[in-house]
ZAMARGU-4260 file (C-alpha; in steps of 0.2 Angstrom, whole numbers, plus 5000, padded with zeros to 4 digits):
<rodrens>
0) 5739/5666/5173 | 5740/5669/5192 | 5756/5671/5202 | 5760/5655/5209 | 5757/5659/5228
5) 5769/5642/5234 | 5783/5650/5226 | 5782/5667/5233 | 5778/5661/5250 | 5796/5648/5249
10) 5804/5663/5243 | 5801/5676/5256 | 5803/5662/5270 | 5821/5659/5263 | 5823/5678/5261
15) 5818/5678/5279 | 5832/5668/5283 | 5846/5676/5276 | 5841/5690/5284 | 5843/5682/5302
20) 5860/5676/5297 | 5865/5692/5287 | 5860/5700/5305 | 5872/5686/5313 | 5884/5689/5304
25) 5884/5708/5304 | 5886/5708/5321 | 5900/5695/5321 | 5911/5703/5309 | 5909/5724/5316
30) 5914/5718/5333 | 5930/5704/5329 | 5935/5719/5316 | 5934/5733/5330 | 5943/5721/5342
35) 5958/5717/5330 | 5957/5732/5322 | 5958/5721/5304 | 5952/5732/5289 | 5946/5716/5279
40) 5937/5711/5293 | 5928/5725/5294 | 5924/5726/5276 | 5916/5712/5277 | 5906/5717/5290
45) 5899/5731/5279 | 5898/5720/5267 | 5887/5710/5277 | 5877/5725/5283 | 5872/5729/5264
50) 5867/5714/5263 | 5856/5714/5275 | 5846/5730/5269 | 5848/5721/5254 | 5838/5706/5257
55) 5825/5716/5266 | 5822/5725/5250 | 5820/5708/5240 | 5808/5701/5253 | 5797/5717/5253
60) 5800/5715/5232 | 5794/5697/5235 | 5780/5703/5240 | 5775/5716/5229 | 5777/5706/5214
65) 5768/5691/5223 | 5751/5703/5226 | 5748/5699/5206 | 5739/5712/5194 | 5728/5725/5200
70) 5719/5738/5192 | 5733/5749/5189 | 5745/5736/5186 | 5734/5724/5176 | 5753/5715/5170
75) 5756/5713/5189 | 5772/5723/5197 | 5787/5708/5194 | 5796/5723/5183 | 5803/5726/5200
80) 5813/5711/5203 | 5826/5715/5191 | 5826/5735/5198 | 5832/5727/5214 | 5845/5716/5205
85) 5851/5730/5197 | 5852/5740/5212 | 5861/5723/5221 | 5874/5726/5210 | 5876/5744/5208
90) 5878/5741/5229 | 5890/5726/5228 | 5900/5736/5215 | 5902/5752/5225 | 5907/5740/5240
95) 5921/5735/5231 | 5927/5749/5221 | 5926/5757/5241 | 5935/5744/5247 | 5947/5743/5234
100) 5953/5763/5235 | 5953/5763/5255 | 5966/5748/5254 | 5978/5757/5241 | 5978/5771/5254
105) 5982/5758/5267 | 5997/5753/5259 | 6003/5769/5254 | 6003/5773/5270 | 6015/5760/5277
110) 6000/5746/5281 | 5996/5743/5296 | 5997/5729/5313 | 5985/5715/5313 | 5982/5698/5320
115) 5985/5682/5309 | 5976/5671/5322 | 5962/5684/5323 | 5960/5682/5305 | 5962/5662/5305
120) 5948/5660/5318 | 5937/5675/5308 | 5938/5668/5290 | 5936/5649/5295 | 5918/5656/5306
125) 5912/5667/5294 | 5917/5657/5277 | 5907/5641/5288 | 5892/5650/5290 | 5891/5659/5271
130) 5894/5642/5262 | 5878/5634/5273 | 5866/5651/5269 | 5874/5650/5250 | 5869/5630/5249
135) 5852/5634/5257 | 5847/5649/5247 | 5856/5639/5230 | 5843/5625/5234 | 5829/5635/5234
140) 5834/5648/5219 | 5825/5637/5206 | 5815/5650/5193 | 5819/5664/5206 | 5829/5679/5201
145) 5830/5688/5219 | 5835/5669/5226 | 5848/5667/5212 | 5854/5685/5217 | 5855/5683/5235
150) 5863/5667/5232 | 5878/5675/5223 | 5879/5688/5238 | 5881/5673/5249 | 5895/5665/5238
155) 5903/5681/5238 | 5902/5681/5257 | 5911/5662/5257 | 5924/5667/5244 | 5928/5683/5257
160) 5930/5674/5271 | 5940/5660/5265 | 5953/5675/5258 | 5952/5680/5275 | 5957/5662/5282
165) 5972/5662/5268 | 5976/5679/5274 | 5978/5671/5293 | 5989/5657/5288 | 5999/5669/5278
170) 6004/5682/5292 | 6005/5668/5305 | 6017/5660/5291 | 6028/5675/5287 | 6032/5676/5307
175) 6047/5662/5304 | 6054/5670/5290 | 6065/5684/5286 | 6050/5694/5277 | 6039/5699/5295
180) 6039/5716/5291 | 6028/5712/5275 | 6013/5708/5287 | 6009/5723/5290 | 6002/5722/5270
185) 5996/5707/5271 | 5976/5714/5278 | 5976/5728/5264 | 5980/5714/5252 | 5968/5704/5254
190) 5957/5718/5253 | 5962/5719/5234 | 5962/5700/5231 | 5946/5698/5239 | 5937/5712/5228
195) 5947/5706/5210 | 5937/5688/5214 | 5921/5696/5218 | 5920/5710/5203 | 5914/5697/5192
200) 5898/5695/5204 | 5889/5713/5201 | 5895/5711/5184 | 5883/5697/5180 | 5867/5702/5191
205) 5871/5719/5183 | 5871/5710/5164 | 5857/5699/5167 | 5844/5711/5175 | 5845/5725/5162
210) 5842/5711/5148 | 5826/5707/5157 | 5822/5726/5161 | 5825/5731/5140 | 5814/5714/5138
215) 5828/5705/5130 | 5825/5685/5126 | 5833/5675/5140 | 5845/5663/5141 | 5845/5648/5131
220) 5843/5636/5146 | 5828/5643/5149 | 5821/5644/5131 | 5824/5628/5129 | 5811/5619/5136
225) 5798/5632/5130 | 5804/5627/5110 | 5804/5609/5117 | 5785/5612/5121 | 5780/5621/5106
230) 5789/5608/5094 | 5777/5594/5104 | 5763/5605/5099 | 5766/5607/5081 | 5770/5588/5079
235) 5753/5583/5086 | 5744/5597/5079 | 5752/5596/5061 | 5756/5616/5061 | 5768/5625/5051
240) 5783/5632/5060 | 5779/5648/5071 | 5784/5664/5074 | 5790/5665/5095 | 5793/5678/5107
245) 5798/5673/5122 | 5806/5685/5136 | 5806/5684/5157 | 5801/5698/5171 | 5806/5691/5187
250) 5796/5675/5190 | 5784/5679/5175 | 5789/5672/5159 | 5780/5679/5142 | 5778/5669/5128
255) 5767/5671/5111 | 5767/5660/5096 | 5758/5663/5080 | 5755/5651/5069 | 5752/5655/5050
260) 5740/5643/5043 | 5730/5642/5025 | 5713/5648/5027 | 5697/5637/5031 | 5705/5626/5042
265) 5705/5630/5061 | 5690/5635/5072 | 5691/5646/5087 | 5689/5628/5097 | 5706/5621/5088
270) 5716/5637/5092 | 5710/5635/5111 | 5714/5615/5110 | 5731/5620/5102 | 5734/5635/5118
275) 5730/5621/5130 | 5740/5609/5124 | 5755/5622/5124 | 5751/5628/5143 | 5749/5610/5150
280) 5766/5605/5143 | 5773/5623/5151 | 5764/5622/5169 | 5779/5610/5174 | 5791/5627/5174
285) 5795/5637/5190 | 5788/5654/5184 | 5771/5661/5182 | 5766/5659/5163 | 5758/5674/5153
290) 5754/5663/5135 | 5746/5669/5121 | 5744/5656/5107 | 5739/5663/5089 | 5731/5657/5073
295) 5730/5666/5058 | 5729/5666/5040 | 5736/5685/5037 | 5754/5686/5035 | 5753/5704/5041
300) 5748/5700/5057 | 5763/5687/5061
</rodrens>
């Protein structure tokens, strides 16, 4: 079946989006971290950067797989969705594990000077603006795996910044106490906190997109509804349990049932009444369908 064009065209004008604010924020974040001088600020400015090349790279894999088969690709090209997952989380992760090291060094070396209202006014900006591009994008992910990625890259963002704005009432805190010196450890800190919250992200995008690249069976929320469809079928067909395959590329889903039936009672006609009836039930799902419905009366060729 074709690509459904609708859904591409909502996905790259949200891609589009997050590029602008990833750009926003970019910009934001390198110049208030050059200004205070606050390692975690700047962090997240790189962070935001990567995200940016990040989501450029989605939007021009949006558009590839969108393009649909072609002579050489007769399958279409969606096999590189969950490539640019992969390397979103292989980016994300080295962010992190970067991150992580140069803050240990930080504090070995004594810490360092930074501005709790600087932070404050940083994390409360920054963690504003993620959480509206995570509920955007989120809202829109629906059957998308480059949307569902860069939703995660946004939550990350959120979660980042709110540690930021904890991190600001912290040092401004610690002012009025007998523990000011501890401030100075305070950025580098956070640096560790925010990356322990955010490992789980790359983790899952990492996880998930090689079970599609190796053409594993997909989660059981999205089975469900295709079992759903195919036990309708059988019920108003009257056929014998199948044998399904199901597994997901991107947007495309694949799915083939054979049925094992006696011999002399299905026509060609039947088995193309029994296909329609399966795809007409399916069509409702946000992906592109790839279905291939069998009737045989060989046990070999189940």
């Amino acid at each position: 079946m074709a690509p459904t064009s609708d859904a591409a065209r909502r996905e790259q004008s949200v891609l589009r989006v997050c590029l602008a604010a990833s750009a926003v924020l970019a910009a934001l974040a390198v110049c208030w971290g050059l200004v205070s001088g606050s390692q975690v600020i700047l962090l997240d400015g790189a962070y935001a950067l990567i995200g940016m090349a990040l989501t450029w790279l989605s939007l021009v894999t949006s558009r590839v797989a969108a393009s649909g088969p072609t002579a050489r690709y007769p399958f279409g090209r969606e096999a590189l969705t969950p490539v640019v997952v992969v390397v979103q989380g292989l980016a994300l992760f080295g962010t992190l594990a970067y991150a992580a090291a140069e803050a240990v060094r930080v504090i070995l070396d004594g810490g360092g000077e930074v501005a709790g209202g600087s932070l404050l006014g940083y994390g409360l900006v920054s963690a504003a603006l993620s959480a509206a591009a995570y509920l955007y994008v989120r809202a829109a992910a629906r059957g998308s795996d480059l949307l569902a990625a860069e939703s995660r890259q946004w939550l990350s963002g959120t979660v980042f910044s709110a540690v930021i704005a904890v991190g600001g009432v912290v040092v401004l805190a610690l002012r009025y106490t007998s523990w000011t010196s501890a401030d100075r450890y305070v950025d580098s800190v956070l640096v560790l906190v925010t990356c322990a919250l955010l490992l789980p992200q790359p983790v899952t995008m990492l996880r998930s997109a090689m079970v599609e690249i190796l053409e594993g069976a997909p989660t059981d929320a999205v089975q469900e509804p295709v079992h759903r469809a195919i036990a309708e079928v059988r019920a108003t067909f009257d056929l014998p349990e199948p044998e399904t395959s199901i597994s997901k590329v991107g947007r495309k889903m694949y799915v083939e049932v054979v049925f094992l039936d006696p011999p002399g009672l299905w026509e060609i006609t039947d088995e193309d009444a029994v296909r329609r009836a399966l795809i007409g039930r399916l069509r409702e799902l946000p992906y592109d369908l790839w279905v291939n419905v069998e009737l045989t009366t060989d046990p070999e060729l189940v």
